[in-house]
BAFITOR-933079 format. One record per residue (C-alpha): residue number from 1; residue in one letter; chain; x, y, z. Coordinates in Angstrom, 3 decimals, always signed. Last residue first. Layout:
BEGIN
<pt nr="NUM" rest="a" kette="A" u="X" v="Y" w="Z"/>
...
end
This chain:
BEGIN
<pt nr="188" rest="x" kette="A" u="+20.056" v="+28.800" w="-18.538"/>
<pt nr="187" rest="x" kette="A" u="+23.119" v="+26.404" w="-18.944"/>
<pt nr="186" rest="x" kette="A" u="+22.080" v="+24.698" w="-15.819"/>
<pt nr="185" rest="x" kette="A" u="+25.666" v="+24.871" w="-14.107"/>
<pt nr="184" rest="x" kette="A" u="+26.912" v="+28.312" w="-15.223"/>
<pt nr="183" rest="x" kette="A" u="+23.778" v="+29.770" w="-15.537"/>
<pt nr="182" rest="x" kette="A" u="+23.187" v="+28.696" w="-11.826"/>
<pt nr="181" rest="x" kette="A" u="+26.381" v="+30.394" w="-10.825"/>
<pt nr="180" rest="x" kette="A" u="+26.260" v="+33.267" w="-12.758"/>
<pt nr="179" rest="x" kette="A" u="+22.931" v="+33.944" w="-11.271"/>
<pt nr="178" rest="x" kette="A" u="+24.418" v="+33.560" w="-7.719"/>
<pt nr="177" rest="x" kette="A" u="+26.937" v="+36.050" w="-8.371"/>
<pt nr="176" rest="x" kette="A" u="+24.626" v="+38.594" w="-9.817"/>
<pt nr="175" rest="x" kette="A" u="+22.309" v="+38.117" w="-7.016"/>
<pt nr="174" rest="x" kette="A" u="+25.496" v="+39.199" w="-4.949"/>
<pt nr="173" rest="x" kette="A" u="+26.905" v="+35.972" w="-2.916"/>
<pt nr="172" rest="x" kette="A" u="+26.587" v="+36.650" w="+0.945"/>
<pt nr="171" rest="x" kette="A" u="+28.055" v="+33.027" w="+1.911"/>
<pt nr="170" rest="x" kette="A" u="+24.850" v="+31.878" w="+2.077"/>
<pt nr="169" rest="x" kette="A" u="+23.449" v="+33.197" w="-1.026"/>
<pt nr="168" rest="x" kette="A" u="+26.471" v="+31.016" w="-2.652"/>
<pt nr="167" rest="x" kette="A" u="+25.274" v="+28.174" w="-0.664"/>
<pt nr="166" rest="x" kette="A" u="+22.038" v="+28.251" w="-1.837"/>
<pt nr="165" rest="x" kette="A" u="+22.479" v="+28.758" w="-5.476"/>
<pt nr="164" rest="x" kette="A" u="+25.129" v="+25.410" w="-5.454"/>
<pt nr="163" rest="x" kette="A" u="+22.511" v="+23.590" w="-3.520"/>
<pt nr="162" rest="x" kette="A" u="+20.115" v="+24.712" w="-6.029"/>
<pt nr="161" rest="x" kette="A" u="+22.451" v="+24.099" w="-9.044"/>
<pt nr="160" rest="x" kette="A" u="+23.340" v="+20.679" w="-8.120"/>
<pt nr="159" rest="x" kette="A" u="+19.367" v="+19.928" w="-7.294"/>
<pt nr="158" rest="x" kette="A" u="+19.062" v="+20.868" w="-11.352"/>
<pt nr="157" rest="x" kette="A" u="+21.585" v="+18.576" w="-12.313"/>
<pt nr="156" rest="x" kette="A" u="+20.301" v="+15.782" w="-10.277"/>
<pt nr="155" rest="x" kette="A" u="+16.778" v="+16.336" w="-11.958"/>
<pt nr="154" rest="x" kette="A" u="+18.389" v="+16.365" w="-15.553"/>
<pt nr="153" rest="x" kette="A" u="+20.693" v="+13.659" w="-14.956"/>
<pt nr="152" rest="x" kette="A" u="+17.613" v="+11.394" w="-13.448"/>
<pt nr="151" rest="x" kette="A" u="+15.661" v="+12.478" w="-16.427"/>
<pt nr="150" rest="x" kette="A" u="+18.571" v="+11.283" w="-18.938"/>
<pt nr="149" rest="x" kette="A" u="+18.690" v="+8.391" w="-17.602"/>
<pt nr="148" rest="x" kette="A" u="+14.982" v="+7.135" w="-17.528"/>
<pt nr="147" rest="x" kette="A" u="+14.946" v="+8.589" w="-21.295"/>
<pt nr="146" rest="x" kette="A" u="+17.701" v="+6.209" w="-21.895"/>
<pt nr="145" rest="x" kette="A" u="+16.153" v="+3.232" w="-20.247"/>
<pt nr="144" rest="x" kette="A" u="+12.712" v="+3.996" w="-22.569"/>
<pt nr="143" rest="x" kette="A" u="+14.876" v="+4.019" w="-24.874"/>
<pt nr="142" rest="x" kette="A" u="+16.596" v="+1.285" w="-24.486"/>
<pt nr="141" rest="x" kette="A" u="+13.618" v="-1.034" w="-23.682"/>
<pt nr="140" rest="x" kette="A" u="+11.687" v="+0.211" w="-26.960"/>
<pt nr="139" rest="x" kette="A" u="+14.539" v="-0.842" w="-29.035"/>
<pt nr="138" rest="x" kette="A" u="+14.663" v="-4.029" w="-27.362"/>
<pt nr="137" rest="x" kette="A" u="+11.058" v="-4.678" w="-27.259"/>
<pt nr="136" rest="x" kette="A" u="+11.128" v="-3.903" w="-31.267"/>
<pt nr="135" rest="x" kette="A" u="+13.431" v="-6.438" w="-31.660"/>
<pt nr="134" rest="x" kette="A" u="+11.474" v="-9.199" w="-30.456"/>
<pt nr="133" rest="x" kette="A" u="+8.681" v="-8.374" w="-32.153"/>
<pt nr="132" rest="x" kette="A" u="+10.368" v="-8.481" w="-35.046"/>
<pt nr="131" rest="x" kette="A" u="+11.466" v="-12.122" w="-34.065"/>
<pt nr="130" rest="x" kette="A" u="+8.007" v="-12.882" w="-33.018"/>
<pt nr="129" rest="x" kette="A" u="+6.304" v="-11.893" w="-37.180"/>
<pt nr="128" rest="x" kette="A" u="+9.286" v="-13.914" w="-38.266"/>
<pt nr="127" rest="x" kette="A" u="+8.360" v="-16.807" w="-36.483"/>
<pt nr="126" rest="x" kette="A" u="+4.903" v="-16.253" w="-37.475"/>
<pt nr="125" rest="x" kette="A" u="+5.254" v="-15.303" w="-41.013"/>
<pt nr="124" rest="x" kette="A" u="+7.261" v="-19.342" w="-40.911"/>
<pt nr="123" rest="x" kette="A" u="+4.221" v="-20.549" w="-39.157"/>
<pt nr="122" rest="x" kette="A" u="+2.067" v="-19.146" w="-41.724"/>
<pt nr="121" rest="x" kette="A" u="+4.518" v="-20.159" w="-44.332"/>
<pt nr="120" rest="x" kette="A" u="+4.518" v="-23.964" w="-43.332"/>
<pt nr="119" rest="x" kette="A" u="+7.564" v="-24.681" w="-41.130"/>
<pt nr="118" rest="x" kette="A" u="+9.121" v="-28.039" w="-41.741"/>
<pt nr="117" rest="x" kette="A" u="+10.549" v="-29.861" w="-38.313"/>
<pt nr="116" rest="x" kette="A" u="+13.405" v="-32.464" w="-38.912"/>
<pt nr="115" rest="x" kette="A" u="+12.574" v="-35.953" w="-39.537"/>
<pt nr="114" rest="x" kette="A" u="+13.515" v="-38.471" w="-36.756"/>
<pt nr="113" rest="x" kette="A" u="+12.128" v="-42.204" w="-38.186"/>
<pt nr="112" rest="x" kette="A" u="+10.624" v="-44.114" w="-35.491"/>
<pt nr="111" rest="x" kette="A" u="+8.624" v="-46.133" w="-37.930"/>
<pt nr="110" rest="x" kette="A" u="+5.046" v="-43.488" w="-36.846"/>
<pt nr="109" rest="x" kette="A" u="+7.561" v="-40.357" w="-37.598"/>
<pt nr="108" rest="x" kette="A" u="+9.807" v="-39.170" w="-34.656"/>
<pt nr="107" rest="x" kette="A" u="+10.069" v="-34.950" w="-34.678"/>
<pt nr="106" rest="x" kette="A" u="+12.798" v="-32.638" w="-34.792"/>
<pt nr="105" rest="x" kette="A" u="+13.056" v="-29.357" w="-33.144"/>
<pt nr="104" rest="x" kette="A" u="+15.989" v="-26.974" w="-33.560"/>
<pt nr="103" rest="x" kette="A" u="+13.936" v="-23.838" w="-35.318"/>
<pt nr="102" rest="x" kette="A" u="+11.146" v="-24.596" w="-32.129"/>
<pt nr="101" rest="x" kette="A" u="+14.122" v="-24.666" w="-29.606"/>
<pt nr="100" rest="x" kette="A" u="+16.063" v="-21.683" w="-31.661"/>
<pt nr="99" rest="x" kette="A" u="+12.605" v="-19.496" w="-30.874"/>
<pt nr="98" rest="x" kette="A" u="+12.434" v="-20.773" w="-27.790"/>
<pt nr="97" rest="x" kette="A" u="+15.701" v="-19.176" w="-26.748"/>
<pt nr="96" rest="x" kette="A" u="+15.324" v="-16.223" w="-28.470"/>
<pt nr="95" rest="x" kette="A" u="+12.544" v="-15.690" w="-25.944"/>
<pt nr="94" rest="x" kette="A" u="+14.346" v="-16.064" w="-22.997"/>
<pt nr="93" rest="x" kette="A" u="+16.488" v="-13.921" w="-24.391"/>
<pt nr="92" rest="x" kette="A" u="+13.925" v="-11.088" w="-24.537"/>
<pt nr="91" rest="x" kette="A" u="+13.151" v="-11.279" w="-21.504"/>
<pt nr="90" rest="x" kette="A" u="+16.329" v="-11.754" w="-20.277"/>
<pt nr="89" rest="x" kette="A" u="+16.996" v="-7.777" w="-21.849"/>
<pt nr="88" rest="x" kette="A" u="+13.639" v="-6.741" w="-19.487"/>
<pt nr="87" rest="x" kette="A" u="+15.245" v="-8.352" w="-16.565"/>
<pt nr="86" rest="x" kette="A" u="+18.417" v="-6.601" w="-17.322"/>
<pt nr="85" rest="x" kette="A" u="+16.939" v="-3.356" w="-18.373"/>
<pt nr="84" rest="x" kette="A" u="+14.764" v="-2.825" w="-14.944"/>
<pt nr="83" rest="x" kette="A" u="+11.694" v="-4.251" w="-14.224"/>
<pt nr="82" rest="x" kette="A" u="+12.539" v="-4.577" w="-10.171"/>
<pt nr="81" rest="x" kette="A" u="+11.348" v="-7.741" w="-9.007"/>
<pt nr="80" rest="x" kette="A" u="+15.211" v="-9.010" w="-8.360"/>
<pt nr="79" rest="x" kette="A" u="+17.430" v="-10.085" w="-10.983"/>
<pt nr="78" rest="x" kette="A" u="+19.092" v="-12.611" w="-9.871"/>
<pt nr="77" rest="x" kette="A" u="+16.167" v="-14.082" w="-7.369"/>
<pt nr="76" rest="x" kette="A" u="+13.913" v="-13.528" w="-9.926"/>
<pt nr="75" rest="x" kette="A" u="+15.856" v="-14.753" w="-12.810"/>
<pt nr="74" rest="x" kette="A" u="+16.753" v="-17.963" w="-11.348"/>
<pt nr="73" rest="x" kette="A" u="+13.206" v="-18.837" w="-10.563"/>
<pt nr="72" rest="x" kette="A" u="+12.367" v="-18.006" w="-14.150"/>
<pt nr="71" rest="x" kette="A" u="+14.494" v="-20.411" w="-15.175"/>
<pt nr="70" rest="x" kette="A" u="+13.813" v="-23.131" w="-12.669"/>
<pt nr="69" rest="x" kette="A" u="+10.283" v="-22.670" w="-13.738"/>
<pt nr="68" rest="x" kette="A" u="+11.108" v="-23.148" w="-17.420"/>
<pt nr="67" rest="x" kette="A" u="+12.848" v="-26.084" w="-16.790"/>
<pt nr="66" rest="x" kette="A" u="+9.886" v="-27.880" w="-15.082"/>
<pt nr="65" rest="x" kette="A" u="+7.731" v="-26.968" w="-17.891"/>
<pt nr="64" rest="x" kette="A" u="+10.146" v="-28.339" w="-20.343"/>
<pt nr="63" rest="x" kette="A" u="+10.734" v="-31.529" w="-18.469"/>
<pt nr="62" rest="x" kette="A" u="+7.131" v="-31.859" w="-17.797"/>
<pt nr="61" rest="x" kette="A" u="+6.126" v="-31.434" w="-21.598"/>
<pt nr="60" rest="x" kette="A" u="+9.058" v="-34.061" w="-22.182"/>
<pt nr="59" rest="x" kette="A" u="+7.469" v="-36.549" w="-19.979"/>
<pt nr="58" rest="x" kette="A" u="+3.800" v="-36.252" w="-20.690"/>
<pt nr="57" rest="x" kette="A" u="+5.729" v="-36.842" w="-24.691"/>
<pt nr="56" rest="x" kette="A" u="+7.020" v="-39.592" w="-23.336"/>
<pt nr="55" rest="x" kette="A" u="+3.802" v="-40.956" w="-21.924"/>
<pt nr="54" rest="x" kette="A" u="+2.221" v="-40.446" w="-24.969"/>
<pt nr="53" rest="x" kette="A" u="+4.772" v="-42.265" w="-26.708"/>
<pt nr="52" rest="x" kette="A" u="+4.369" v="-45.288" w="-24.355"/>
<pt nr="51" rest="x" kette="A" u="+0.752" v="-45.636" w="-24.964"/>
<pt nr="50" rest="x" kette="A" u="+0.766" v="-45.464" w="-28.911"/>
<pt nr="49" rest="x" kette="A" u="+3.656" v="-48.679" w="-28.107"/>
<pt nr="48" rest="x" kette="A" u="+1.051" v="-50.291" w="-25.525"/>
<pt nr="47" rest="x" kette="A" u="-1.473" v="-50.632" w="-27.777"/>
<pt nr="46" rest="x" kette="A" u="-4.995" v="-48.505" w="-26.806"/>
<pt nr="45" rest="x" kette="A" u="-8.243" v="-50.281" w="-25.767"/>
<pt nr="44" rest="x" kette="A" u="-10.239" v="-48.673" w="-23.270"/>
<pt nr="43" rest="x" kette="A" u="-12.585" v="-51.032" w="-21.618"/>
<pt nr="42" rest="x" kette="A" u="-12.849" v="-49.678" w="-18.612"/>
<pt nr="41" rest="x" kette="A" u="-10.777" v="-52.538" w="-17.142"/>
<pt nr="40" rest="x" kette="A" u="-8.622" v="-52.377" w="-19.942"/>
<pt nr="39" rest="x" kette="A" u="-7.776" v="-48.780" w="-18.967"/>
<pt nr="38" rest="x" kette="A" u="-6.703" v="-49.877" w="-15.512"/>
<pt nr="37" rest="x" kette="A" u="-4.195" v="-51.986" w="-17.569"/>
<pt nr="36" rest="x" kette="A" u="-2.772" v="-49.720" w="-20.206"/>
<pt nr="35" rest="x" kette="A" u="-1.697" v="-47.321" w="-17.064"/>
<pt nr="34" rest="x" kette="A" u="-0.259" v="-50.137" w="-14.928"/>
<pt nr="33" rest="x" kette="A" u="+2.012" v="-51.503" w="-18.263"/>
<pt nr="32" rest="x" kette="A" u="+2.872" v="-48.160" w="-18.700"/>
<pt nr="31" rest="x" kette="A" u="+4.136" v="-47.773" w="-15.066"/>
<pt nr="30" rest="x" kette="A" u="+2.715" v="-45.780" w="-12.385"/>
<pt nr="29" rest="x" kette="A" u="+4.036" v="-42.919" w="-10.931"/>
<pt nr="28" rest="x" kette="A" u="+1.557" v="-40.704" w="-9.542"/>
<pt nr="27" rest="x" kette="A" u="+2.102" v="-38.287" w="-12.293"/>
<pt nr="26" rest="x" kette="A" u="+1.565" v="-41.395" w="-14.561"/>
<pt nr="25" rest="x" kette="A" u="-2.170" v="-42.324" w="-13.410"/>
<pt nr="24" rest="x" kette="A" u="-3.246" v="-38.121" w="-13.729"/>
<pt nr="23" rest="x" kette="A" u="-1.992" v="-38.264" w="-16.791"/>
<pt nr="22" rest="x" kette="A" u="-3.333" v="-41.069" w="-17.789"/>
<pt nr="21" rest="x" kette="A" u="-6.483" v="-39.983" w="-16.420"/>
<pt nr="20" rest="x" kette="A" u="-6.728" v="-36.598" w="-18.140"/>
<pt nr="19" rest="x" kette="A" u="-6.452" v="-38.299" w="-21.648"/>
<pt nr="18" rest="x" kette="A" u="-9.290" v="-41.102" w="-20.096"/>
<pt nr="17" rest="x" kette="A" u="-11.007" v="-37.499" w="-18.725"/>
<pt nr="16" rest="x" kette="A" u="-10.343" v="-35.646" w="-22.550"/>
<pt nr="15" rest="x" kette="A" u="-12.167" v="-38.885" w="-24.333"/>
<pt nr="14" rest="x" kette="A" u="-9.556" v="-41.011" w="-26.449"/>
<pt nr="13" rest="x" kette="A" u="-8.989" v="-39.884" w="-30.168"/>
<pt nr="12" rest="x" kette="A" u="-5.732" v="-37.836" w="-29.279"/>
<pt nr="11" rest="x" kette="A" u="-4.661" v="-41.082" w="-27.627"/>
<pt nr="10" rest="x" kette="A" u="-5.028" v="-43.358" w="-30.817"/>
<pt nr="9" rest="x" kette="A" u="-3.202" v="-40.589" w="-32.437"/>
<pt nr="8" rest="x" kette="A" u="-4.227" v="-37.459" w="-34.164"/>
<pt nr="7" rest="x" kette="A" u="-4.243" v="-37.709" w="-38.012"/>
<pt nr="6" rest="x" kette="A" u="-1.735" v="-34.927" w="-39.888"/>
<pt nr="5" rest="x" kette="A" u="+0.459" v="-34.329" w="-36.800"/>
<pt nr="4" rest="x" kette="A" u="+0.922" v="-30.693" w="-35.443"/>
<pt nr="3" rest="x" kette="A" u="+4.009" v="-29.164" w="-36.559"/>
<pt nr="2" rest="x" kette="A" u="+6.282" v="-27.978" w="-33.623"/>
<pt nr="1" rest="x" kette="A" u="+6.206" v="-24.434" w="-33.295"/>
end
């Protein structure tokens, strides 16, 4: 989790629809200088440097969203729709990932300055609070894939023995016979 900033920018400070019009201005592609000028004209004042950053950051948030859906794109069409152990097991990688991008991010002070991310302890009981969670998916993914396979033994065991039952009545097997049979491959 990135750290939020102490005092929000000149930006943060600007009305949600001028925030929502730069936006809206850049993902049509105009330039800084274009942006900073249609918000002279309604007499929005913001330096072009506090303008450029926010546009970078628009960038990155982009970038990161745009990633993520050629991610998940990738998993579908390798994985399939099925929720099966590999697409619960990416899951959970997917995951570790952004954990190590929020324990990997660094941040640009006001001079320029790149300072590594602190955690506070809530954010740090967080983190630690998702990693456990994390684990527990993957215990609760084997099992519940175990418990899958063992079924599917169980019921393909027990259509073994009935095909094995009926073609020992078939070929005039004693009752006996056929019992021994089933006992022999169900164990009961």
């Amino acid at each position: 989790m990135p750290r939020k900033r102490e005092t929000p920018s000149s930006i943060d400070r600007l009305l949600p629809t001028v925030q929502e019009l730069i936006g809206r201005l850049r993902r049509e592609g105009r330039t800084i200088d274009e942006i900073r000028s249609k918000l002279m004209e309604l007499d929005v004042d913001v330096s072009r440097s506090a303008l450029g950053r926010h546009v970078k950051n628009l960038a990155d948030v982009q970038r990161r969203m745009r990633d993520s859906r050629e991610i998940a794109n990738a998993l579908v069409s390798q994985f399939g729709d099925q929720p099966d152990n590999k697409l619960a097991q990416a899951n959970i990688e997917l995951m570790h990932s952004v954990v190590m991008q929020t324990l990997t991010h660094v941040e640009e002070d006001e001079d320029g300055n790149i300072k590594p991310m602190i955690l506070d302890p809530k954010e740090a009981m967080f983190l630690a609070s998702a990693l456990s969670s994390l684990s527990s998916a993957a215990k609760s993914t084997d099992d519940r894939l175990e418990k899958a396979e063992k079924r599917a033994a169980a019921r393909a065991t027990a259509e073994a023995a009935e095909k094995a039952v009926s073609a020992a009545r078939a070929q005039g097997l004693s009752a006996n016979g056929v019992a021994a049979i089933k006992f022999a491959v169900l164990g009961a």
